[in-house]
Every structure is written in structure tokens, then in C-alpha cells.
C-alpha positions as CSV (number, residue, x, y, z in Angstrom):
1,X,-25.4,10.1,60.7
2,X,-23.8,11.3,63.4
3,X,-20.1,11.4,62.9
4,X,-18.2,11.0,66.0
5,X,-14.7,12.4,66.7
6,X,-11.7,11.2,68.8
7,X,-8.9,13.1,69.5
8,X,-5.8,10.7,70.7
9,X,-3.1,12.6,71.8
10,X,-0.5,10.4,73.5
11,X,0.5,8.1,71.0
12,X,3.8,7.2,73.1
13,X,0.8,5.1,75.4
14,X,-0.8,3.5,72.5
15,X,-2.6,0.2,73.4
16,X,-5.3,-2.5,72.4
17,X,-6.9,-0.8,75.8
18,X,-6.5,3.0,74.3
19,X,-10.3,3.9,74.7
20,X,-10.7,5.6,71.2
21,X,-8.9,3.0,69.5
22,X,-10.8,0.6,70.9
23,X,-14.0,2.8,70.1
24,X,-12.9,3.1,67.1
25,X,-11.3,-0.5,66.4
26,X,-15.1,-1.9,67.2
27,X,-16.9,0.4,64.9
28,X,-14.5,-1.1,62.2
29,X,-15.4,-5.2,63.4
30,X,-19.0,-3.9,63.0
31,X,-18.3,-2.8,59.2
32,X,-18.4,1.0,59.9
33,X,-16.5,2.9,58.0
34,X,-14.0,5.7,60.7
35,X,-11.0,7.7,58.7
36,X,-7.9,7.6,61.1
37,X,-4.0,9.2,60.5
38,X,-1.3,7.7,58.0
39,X,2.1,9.2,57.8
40,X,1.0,9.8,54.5
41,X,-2.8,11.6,54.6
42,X,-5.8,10.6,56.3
43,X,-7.4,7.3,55.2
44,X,-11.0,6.3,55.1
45,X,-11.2,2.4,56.5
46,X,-13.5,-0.4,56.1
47,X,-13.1,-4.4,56.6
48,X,-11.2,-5.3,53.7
49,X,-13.1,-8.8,53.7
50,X,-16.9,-7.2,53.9
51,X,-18.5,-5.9,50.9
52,X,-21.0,-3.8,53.1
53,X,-18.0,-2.4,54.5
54,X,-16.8,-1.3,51.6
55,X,-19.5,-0.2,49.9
56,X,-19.7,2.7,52.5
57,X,-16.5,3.8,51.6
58,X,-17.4,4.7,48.0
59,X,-21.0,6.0,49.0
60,X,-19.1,8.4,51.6
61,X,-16.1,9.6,49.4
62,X,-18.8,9.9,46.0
63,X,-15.8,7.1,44.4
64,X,-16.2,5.3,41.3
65,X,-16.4,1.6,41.6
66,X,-13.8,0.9,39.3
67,X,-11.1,2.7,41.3
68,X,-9.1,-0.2,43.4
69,X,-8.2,0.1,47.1
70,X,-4.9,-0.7,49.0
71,X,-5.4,-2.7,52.0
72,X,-3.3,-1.5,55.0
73,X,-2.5,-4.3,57.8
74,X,-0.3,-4.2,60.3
75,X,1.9,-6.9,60.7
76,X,3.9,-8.7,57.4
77,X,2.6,-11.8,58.7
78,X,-0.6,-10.8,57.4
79,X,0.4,-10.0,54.0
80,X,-0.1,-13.8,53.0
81,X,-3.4,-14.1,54.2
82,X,-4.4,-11.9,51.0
83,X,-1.3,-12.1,48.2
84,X,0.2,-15.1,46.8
85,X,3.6,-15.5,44.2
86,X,5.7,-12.7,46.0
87,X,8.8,-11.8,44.3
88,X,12.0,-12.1,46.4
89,X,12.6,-8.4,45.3
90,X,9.3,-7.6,47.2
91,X,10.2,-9.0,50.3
92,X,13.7,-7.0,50.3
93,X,11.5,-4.1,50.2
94,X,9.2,-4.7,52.5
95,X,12.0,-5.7,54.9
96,X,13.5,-2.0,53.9
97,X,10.3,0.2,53.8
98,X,7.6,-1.7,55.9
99,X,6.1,0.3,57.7
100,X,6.3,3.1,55.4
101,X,4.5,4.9,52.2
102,X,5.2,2.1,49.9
103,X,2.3,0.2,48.5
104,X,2.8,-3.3,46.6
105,X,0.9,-4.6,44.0
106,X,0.6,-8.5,44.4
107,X,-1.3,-11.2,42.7
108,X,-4.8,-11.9,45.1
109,X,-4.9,-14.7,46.8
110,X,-8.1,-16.7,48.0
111,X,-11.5,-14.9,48.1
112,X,-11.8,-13.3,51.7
113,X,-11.1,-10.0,50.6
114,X,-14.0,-8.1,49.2
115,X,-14.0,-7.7,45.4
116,X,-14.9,-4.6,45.6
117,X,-11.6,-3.5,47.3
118,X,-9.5,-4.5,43.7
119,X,-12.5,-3.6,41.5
120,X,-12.3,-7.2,40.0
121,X,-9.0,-7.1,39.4
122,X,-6.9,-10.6,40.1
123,X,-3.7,-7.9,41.9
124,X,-4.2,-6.4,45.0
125,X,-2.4,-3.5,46.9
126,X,-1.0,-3.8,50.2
127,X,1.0,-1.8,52.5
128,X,1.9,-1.5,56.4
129,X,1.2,2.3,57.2
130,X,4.1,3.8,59.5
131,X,2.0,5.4,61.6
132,X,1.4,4.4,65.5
133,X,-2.8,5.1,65.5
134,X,-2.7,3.5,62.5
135,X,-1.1,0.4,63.5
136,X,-2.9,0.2,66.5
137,X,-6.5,0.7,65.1
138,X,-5.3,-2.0,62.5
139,X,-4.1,-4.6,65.4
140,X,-7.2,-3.9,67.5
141,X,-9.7,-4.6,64.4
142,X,-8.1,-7.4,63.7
143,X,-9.1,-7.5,60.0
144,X,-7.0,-5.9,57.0
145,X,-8.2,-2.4,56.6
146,X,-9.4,-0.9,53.3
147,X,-8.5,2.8,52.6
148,X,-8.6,5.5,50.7
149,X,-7.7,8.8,51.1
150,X,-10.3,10.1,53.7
151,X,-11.6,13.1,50.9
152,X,-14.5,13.7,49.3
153,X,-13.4,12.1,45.6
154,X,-11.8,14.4,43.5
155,X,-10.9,16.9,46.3
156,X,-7.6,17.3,47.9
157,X,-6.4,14.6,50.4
158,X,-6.2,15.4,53.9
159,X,-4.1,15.6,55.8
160,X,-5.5,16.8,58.7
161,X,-8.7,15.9,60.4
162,X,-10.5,18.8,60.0
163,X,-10.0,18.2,56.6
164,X,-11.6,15.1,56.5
165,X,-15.0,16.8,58.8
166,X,-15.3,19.3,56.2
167,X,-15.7,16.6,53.5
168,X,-17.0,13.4,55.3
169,X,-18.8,15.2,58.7
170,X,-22.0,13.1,58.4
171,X,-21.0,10.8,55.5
172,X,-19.1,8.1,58.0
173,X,-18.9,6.8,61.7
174,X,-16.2,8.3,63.0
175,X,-13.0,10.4,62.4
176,X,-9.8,9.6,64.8
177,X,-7.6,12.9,65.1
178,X,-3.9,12.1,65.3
179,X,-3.4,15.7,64.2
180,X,-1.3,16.9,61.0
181,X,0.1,13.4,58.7
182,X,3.8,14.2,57.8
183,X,4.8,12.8,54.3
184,X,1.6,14.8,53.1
185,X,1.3,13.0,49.5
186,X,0.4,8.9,49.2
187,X,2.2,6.5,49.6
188,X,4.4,5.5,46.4
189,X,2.6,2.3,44.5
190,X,4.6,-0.3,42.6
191,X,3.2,-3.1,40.6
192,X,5.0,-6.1,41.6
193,X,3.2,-8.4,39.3
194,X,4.8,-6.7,35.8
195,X,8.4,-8.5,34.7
196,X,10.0,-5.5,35.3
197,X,8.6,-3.3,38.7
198,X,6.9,-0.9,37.3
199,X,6.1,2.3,39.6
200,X,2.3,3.0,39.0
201,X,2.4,6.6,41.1
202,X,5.0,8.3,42.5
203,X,5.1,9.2,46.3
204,X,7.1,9.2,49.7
205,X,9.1,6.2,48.5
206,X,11.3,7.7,45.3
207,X,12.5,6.0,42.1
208,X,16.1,5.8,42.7
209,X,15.5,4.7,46.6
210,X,13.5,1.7,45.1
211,X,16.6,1.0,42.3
212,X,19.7,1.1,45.2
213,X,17.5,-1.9,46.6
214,X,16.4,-4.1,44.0
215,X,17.8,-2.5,40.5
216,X,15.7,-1.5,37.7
217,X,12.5,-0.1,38.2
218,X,10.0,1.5,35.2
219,X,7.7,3.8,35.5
220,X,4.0,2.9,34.2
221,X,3.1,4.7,30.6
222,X,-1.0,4.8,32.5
223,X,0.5,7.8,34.3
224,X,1.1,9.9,31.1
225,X,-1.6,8.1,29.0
226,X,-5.0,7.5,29.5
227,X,-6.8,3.8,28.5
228,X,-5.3,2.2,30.7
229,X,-7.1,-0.1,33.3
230,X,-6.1,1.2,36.8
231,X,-4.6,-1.2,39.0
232,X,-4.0,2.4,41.7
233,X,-5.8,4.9,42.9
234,X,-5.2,7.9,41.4
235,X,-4.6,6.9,37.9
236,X,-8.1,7.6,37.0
237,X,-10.3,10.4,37.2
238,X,-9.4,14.0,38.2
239,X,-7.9,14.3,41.5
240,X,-6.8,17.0,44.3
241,X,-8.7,19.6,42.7
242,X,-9.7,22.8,44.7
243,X,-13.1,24.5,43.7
244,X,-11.3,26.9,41.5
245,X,-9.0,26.0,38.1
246,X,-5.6,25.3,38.7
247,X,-2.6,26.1,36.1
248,X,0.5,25.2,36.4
249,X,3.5,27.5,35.2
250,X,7.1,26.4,34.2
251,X,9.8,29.2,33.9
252,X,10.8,32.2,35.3
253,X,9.6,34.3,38.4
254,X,9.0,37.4,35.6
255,X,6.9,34.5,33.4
256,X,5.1,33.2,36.0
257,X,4.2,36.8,37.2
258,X,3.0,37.7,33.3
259,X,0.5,34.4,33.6
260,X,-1.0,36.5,37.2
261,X,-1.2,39.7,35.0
262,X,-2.3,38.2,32.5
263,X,-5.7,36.9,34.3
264,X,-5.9,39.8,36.1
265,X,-6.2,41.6,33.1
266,X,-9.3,39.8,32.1
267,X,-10.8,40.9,35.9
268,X,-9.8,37.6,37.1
269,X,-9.4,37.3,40.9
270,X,-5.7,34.9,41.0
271,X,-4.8,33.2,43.7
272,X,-1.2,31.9,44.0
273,X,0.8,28.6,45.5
274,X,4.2,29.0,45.4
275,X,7.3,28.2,48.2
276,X,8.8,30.6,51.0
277,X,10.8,31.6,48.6
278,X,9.3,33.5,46.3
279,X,6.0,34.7,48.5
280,X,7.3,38.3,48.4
281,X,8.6,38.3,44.8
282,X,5.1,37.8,43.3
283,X,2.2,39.8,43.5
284,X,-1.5,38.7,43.4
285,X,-4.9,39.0,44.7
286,X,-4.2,36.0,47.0
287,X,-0.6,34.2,47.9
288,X,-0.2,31.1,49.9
289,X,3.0,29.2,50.4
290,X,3.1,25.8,50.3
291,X,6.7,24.6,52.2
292,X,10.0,25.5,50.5
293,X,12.5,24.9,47.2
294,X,15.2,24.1,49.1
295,X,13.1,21.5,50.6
296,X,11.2,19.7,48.8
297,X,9.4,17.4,51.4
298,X,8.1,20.5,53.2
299,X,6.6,21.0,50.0
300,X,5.2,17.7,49.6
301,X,3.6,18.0,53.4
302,X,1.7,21.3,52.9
303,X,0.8,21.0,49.1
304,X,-2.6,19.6,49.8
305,X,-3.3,22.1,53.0
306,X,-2.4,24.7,50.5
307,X,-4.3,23.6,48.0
308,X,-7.4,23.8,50.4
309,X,-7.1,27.2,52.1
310,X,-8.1,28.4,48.4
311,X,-11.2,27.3,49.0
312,X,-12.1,30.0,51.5
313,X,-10.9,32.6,49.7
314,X,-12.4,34.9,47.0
315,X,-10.5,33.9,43.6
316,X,-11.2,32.3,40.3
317,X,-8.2,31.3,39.4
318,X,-5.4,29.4,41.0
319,X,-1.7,29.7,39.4
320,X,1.0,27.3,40.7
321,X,4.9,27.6,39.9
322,X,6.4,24.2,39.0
323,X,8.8,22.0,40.7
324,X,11.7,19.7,40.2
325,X,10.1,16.2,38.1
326,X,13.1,14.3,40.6
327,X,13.0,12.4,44.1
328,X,9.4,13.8,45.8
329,X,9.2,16.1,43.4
330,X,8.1,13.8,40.5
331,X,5.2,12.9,43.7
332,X,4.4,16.4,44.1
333,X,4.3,17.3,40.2
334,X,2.0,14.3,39.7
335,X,-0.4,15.4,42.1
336,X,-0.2,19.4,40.8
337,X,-1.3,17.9,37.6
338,X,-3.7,15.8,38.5
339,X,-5.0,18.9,40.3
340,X,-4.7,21.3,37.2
341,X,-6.6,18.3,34.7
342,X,-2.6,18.8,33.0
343,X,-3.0,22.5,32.4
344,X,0.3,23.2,32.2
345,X,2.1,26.7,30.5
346,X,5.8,26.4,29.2
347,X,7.7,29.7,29.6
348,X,8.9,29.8,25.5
């Protein structure tokens, strides 16, 4: 398959008429399957309401079947022509965070979208991407657009397009380049269909910005235990992973500096992600920051870049210093984690 790229731009002129939307738009009517820019990362998009569409989305990414979707649309008008019974509370954040990185989990309504997007589940997630290609690609298809992250499954998330033609080049239609996403983690998924909201993983939206709207929010136990059905993605399977092991360290610049010795001592090659900050504290066969301390959403935006560029280099071993389990950086954590299968050391 040939996998065609379109580079767009000049988003301030976005239109239905925009030639590579439109390009782009009509591979999607013709249940194609073309990975386009979120604020988040990149997403992989099929008609939500075709099964053939779909199924190209887990044959490209390599995806387990029982790994639900979120449907992006573009207008809130459209939200009722796929969820039924939504809370009040949902509406008062969708009127605060729509468009935005906030995914809802609503009961299903009807059957015009594809099982296969909620992995026969009777919820579905929905959420309006804050992104101008997106929303315009979305309009122009005219159909609610099923979406992953545009990886190869199990890999890190992209979050730029060249990302996405190292994974997916030959795997799917097409690839619109917006350039670099912003938020640089998922969007944040709540389950709206629990008594008591109930975040499912953690992302752009935090915690306590979802409790000064609508009071008290939980956070689901499937994200620290595993038997759990998953009504999200990314509460199954390993996820963000580079080719080599990641660990994650807790403690002190001097303890996280032992961990590199440590490896090196057993002829390891170590590479290292760690913020501006500390880049010239630490020594090790390779070093690449990853946004800084002070800041966590600069974190956040180059973790999975970072994550990566370890890929081309020469290591065996990646060690990662630990962040802040508050605001983003209970997002970014999640995702380290994920990425490190919980290999996580404790300075004693």
C-alpha cells in the first residue's frame, strides 16, 4: 500500500475546500483508514459506523480486538447520534472542556456505530479533539471518526508525523502532517456511566480541574490492578514501550546515578531520560532530556519523542528519573509505567 502524505500548513485557512482535507476527508467516506493531528498525539481514523473501516485500524496498529476505541466528532450536536442517558455533570464538562483532551465514557446508543469500536461493550467513548485539522477532517467526512493513537500497538504514541511513517508507512492510506501535537500524552478518560465519575486514565484534563467543575471524582482501581475489563485504551496490554527496557527510578540525583553505574557495571550500554535540569548532573552512555521539572507540561509534550530517539541509539538499557504523581504528572507517570511494564526502584 502506498501511503500517501499531506503536509497542511496553513491551518488559519482551513476549509471543507482545503485540498488535503478534502483528499483526505474522501479516503475516510470510502472506509480508509488516514492518521491526522490531535492536540493530544496523532490518531489513526476510521468510520466509526463501518466495521471494514475499523478493522483496518487494528490490522495496521497490530491492536487487540478487545481494546475499545474513542470516537472523535466534531460538533456536540453529534454526541447524541451515538450516546444516550448523559449526566447533567457531563454536559457541564463538555460545555467547559469541549474541544479538548477529555474523553467521556457514555452508555451506546442505537447500533450505527461499529461494535468493533467499543469491543462489545454497551459504553462508548467520545470526545471533540481541539485541534483545527482535526475538526475539519471530521466535518468534511461527515461521519464520527474512530481513533487510536496513530502507533504501531505497544510503541510510543506520536506525536509527530514522522512518527507515525516510521510505524504505519505502508500499513494505511494516508498520513496528514499538521506538524508536532502539543499536549503530547492522551487525552484524560472519564467513565461517566459509574455513580461516582470515575477517571479511567489520567491525561491533559487533571483530577482536581474535573472536581472544581462537577465535585467528586474517583480514580478507577483497573489502573493499579489488572482483571479488569477495559472500558479505555490503555488500560490493557503494555504500552509506550521503546525497543529497549525501561526502569524507572525514584530518589535522589546520587541514587539515580548508582542505578546508571550500576548497569554499567554489568557492561550494560544505559541510556537516560531525564529534564533540563539535571542533563549535566548525570552521566551515561546516552542522555536525552525530555522538557523540564519546573514544567511539567513540557514534560508531558516531549516524553514520547524522547522515548523514541532511544530507538536509534546504541543502548540496552533505558533509566528514567520519576516525576510528581499530581496535575499532568499523575498523566505522565502513568504512561512511564506503562512504558517500564511497572519496573519501578525506590531509593531506600
Amino acid at each position: 500500500m502506498n501511503t500517501k502524505v499531506w503536509v497542511v500548513d496553513d491551518r488559519a485557512n482551513l476549509s471543507t475546500s482545503y485540498p488535503h482535507i478534502s483528499q483526505a476527508a474522501q479516503l475516510l467516506r470510502e472506509n480508509e483508514v488516514v492518521a491526522f493531528p490531535t492536540e493530544t498525539v496523532y490518531g489513526l481514523g476510521a468510520n466509526a459506523f463501518s466495521d471494514e473501516a475499523v478493522r483496518k485500524i487494528y490490522e495496521a496498529k497490530g491492536r487487540p480486538s478487545d481494546n475499545p476505541l474513542i470516537v472523535h466528532i466534531a460538533s456536540k450536536s453529534k454526541l447524541d447520534e451515538i450516546a444516550k442517558d448523559i449526566p447533567d455533570y457531563a454536559y457541564k464538562l463538555i460545555n467547559e472542556y469541549w474541544p479538548g483532551p477529555l474523553t467521556l465514557i457514555l452508555p451506546k446508543k442505537g447500533k450505527l456505530l461499529s461494535t468493533i469500536v467499543t469491543a462489545g461493550l454497551d459504553t462508548v467513548g467520545v470526545r471533540m479533539p481541539d485541534h483545527p485539522i482535526a475538526l475539519s477532517l471530521i466535518r468534511e467526512a461527515d461521519v464520527p471518526i474512530a481513533a487510536p493513537s496513530a502507533n504501531r500497538s505497544g510503541k510510543p504514541s506520536p506525536t509527530q508525523a514522522s512518527h507515525v511513517y516510521h510505524d504505519l508507512n505502508g500499513k494505511i492510506s494516508g498520513i496528514v502532517d499538521g506538524g508536532a501535537t502539543g499536549v503530547g500524552v492522551e487525552s484524560t478518560v472519564l467513565d461517566c456511566s459509574t455513580a461516582v465519575p470515575t477517571i479511567l486514565r489520567p491525561g491533559g484534563i487533571t483530577k482536581e480541574q474535573l472536581e472544581a467543575i462537577i465535585g467528586e471524582v474517583k480514580i478507577d482501581q483497573a489502573l493499579v490492578e489488572e482483571g479488569h475489563a477495559p472500558k479505555s485504551p490503555g488500560m490493557k496490554y503494555t504500552h509506550y514501550a521503546p525497543n529497549a527496557p525501561v526502569v524507572v527510578v525514584k530518589g535522589s540525583l546520587e541514587f539515580l546515578q548508582k542505578v546508571i553505574n550500576k548497569h554499567q557495571s554489568e557492561g550494560k550500554k544505559v541510556g537516560v531520560l531525564t529534564t533540563m535540569e539535571n542533563v549535566n548532573q548525570l552521566e551515561a552512555d546516552t542522555i536525552i532530556p525530555c522538557g523540564s521539572r519546573a514544567d511539567l507540561p513540557s514534560v508531558a509534550a516531549q516524553l514520547y519523542d524522547g522515548l523514541r530517539k532511544f530507538d536509534k541509539e546504541d543502548i540496552d538499557i533505558i533509566i528514567s528519573e520519576s516525576f510528581p504523581q499530581e496535575g499532568v504528572g499523575e498523566a505522565i507517570m502513568n504512561r512511564l509505567l506503562k512504558a517500564a511494564g511497572n519496573n519501578f526502584i525506590f531509593e531506600q
